[in-house]
C-alpha positions, -999 to 999 in steps of 0.1 A, spaced: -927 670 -534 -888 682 -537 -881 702 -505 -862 726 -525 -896 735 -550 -910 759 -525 -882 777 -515 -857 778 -550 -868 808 -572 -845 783 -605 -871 754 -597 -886 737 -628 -896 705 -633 -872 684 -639 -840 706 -626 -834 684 -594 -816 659 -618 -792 681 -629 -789 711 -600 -754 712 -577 -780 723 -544 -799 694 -549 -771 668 -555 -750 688 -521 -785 681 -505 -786 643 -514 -750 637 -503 -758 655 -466 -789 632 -466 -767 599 -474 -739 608 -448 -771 615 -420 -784 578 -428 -748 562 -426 -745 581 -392 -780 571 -377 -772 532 -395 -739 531 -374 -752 545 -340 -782 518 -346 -756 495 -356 -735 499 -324 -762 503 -298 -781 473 -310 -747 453 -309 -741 464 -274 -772 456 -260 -772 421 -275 -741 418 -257 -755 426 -225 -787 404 -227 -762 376 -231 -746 384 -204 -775 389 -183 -786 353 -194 -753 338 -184 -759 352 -151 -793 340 -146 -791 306 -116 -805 274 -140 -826 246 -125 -808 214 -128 -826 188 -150 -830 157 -135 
């Protein structure tokens, strides 16, 4: 279901391939993933680098 079918008094089917509101709506959705992928993107990058470091800190038993 289109989120704009309940609430646009122009809906038809088939207009969400050609309306402006619907493409505007698409492009706001695209940029919001980008964002979220980035933040993930960083935050998962930093704590990889501090696990590392956390495991270069750990005291290893010497193998004899």
């Amino acid at each position: 279901m289109l989120p704009c079918q309940s609430a646009c008094t122009l809906f038809h089917t088939g207009c969400h391939k050609t309306c402006p509101a619907w493409r505007v709506y698409q492009e706001d959705q695209r940029l919001e993933r980008e964002k979220k992928k980035s933040y993930l993107q960083y935050h998962n990058h930093r704590c990889r680098q501090v696990t590392r470091q956390l495991l270069q800190m750990q005291a290893r038993r010497l193998a004899w």
